[in-house]
C-alpha positions in Angstrom: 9.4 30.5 5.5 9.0 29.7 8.6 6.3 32.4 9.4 4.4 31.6 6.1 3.7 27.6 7.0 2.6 28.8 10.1 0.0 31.5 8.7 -0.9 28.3 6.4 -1.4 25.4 9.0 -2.5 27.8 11.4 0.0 26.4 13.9 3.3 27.2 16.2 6.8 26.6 14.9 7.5 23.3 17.4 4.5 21.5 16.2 5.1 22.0 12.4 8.9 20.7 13.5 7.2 17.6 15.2 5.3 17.1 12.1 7.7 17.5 9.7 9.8 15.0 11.5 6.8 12.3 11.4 6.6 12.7 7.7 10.3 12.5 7.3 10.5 9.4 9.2 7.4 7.9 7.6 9.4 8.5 4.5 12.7 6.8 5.3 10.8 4.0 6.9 8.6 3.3 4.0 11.3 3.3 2.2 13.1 0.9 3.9 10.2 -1.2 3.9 10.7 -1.9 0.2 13.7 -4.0 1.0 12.4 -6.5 2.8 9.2 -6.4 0.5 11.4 -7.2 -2.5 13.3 -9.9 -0.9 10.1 -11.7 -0.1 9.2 -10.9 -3.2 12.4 -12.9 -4.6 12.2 -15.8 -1.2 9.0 -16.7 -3.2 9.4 -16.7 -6.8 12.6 -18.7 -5.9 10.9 -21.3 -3.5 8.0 -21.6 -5.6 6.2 -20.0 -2.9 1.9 -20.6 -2.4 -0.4 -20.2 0.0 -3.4 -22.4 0.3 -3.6 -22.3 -3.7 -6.2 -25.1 -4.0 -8.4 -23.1 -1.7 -8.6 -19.6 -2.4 -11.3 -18.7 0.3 -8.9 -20.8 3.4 -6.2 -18.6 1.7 -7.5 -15.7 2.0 -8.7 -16.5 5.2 -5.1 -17.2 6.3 -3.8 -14.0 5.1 -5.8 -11.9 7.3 -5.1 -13.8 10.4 -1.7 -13.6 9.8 -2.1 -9.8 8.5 -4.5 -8.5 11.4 -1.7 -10.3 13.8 1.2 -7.9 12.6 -1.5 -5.2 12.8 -2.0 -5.9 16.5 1.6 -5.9 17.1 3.0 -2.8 15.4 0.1 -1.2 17.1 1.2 -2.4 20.3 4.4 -1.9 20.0 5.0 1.6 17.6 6.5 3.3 20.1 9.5 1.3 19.9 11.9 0.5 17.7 10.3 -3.4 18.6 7.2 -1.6 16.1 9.9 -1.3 13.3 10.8 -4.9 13.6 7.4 -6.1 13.1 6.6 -3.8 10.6 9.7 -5.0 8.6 8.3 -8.3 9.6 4.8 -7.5 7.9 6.5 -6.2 4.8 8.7 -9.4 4.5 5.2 -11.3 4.6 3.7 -9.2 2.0 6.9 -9.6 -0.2 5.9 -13.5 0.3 2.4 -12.9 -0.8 2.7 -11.3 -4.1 5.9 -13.7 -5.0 3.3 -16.0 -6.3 1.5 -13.7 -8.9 5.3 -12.4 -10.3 6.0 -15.7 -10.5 3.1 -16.2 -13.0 4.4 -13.0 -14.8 7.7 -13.8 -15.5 7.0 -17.7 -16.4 3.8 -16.8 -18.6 4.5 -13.5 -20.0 7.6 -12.8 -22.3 7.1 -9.2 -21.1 6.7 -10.0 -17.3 9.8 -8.1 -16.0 9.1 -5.1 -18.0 5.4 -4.9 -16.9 6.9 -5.2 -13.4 9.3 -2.3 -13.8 6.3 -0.2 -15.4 4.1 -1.1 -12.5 6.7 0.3 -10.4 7.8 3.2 -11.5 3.6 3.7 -12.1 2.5 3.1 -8.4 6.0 6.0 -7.5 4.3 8.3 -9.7 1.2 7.8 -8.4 2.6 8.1 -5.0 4.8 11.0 -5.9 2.1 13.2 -7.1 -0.7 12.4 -4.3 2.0 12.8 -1.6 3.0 16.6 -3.6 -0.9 17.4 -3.9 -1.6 16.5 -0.1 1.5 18.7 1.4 0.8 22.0 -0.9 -3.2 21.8 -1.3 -4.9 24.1 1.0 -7.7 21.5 0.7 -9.1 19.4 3.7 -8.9 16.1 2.5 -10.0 14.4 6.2 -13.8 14.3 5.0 -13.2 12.2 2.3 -11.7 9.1 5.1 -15.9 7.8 5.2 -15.8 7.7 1.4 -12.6 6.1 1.1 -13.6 3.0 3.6 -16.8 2.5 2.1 -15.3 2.0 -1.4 -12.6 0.0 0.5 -15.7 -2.4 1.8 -17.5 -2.7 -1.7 -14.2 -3.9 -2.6 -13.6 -6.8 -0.4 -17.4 -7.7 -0.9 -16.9 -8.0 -4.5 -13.3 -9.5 -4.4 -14.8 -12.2 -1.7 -18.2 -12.7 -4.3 -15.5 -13.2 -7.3 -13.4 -15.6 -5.7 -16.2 -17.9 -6.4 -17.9 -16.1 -9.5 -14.3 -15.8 -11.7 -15.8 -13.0 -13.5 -12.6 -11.7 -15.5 -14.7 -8.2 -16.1 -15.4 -7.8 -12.7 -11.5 -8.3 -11.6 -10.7 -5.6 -14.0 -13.3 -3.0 -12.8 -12.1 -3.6 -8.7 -8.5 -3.1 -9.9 -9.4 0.3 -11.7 -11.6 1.3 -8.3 -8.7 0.1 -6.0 -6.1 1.8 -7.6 -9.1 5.0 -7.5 -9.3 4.6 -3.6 -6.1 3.7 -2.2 -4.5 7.0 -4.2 -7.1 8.6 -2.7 -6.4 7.0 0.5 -2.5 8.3 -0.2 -4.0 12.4 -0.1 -6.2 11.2 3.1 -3.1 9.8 4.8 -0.3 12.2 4.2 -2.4 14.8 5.6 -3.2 12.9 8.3 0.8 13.7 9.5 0.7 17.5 7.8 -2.2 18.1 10.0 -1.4 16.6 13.2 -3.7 13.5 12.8 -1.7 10.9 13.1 1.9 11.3 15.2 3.2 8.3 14.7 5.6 7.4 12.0 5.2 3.7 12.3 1.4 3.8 12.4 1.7 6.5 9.2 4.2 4.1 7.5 2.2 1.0 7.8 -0.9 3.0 6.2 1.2 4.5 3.3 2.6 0.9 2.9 -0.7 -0.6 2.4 -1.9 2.2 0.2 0.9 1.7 -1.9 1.2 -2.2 -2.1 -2.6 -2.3 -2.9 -1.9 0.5 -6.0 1.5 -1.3 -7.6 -0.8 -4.4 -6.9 -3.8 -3.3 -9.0 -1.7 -2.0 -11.4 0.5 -5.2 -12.4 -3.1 -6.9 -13.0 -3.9 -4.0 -15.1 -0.9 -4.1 -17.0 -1.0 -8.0 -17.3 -4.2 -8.0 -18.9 -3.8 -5.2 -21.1 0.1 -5.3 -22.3 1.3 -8.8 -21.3 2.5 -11.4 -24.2 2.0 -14.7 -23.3 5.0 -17.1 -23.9 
């Protein structure tokens, strides 16, 4: 087996090891990361939690101060287990951040806690089967990273431009393009760690995280929209 995922990565047996072990850690981390994402998650909706909600644009300003700050600090600090605490951290925060629109779900929507559950068990499918396609694909996913960010830009420029145009169309049609990208961006990112791109698991796990956050985050608006019964 051994020999064969060598003649496929083109690579010795201690470096498909060290990979290997990145991606197994990235796992269990990201894993993890859901706890303190979920009780964030439950923090707010219990506190009533909001964040600069008469001014979406201060908010939103806010929120990437506070986000490129954990950024800086996981990067400075992934090669200790300091990285892992800040990255918990950042999760906790993100938790915090989407309390406020499942607290709209499960006041407004009868179904709220189901479209919850479907969202998901949606974004670990979605997760399940880029993750599957980017370990056994032969296929070199890397030149699709310049794609991926550019669709990643259109979408802040038009979620910024809606903020003050309240287009409802508009919201749906970045959802179904984010949740387009950021799988994509799943595929990019997983084989990142299969082929030796990226070689740290905190650095992998904080991408992943994103990824997935942004997908389960897309989806519930989705979902709302489509499926959700108003009280």
């Amino acid at each position: 087996m051994n020999q064969n995922l060598q003649q496929t990565y083109g690579v010795g047996s201690d470096s498909l090891i060290a990979r290997h072990r990145v991606l197994r850690n990235t796992y269990w981390l990201l894993a993890i990361s859901m706890i303190p994402t979920i009780l964030g998650a439950w923090l707010g909706v219990q506190m009533g939690f909001s964040f600069f909600q008469g001014s979406p644009l201060i908010s939103f300003v806010v929120f990437l101060a506070v986000a490129f700050g954990f950024f800086y600090a996981i990067e400075k600090t992934k090669n200790s287990g300091v990285g892992v605490l800040f990255l918990l951290g950042f999760t906790f925060f993100m938790g915090l951040m989407l309390s406020r629109m499942i607290g709209v779900l499960l006041r407004s929507y009868s179904n709220g806690a189901e479209l919850i559950m479907i969202a998901f068990g949606g974004t670990a499918l979605i997760m399940g089967v880029m993750a599957t396609v980017a370990t056994v694909s032969k296929r070199d996913f890397s030149g699709m990273g310049k794609w991926l960010f550019a669709g990643l830009l259109v979408i802040i420029v038009a979620s910024l431009l809606n903020v003050f145009m309240h287009i409802p169309a508009l919201y749906l049609v970045i959802s179904i393009v984010a949740i387009a990208i950021f799988s994509g961006y799943i595929l990019f990112d997983v084989q990142q760690i299969i082929n030796g791109g990226q070689t740290n698991y905190i650095s992998a796990t904080l991408s992943i995280y994103l990824d997935v956050y942004n997908i389960f985050v897309n989806l519930l608006r989705l979902l709302s929209y489509f499926g959700g019964n108003r009280n």
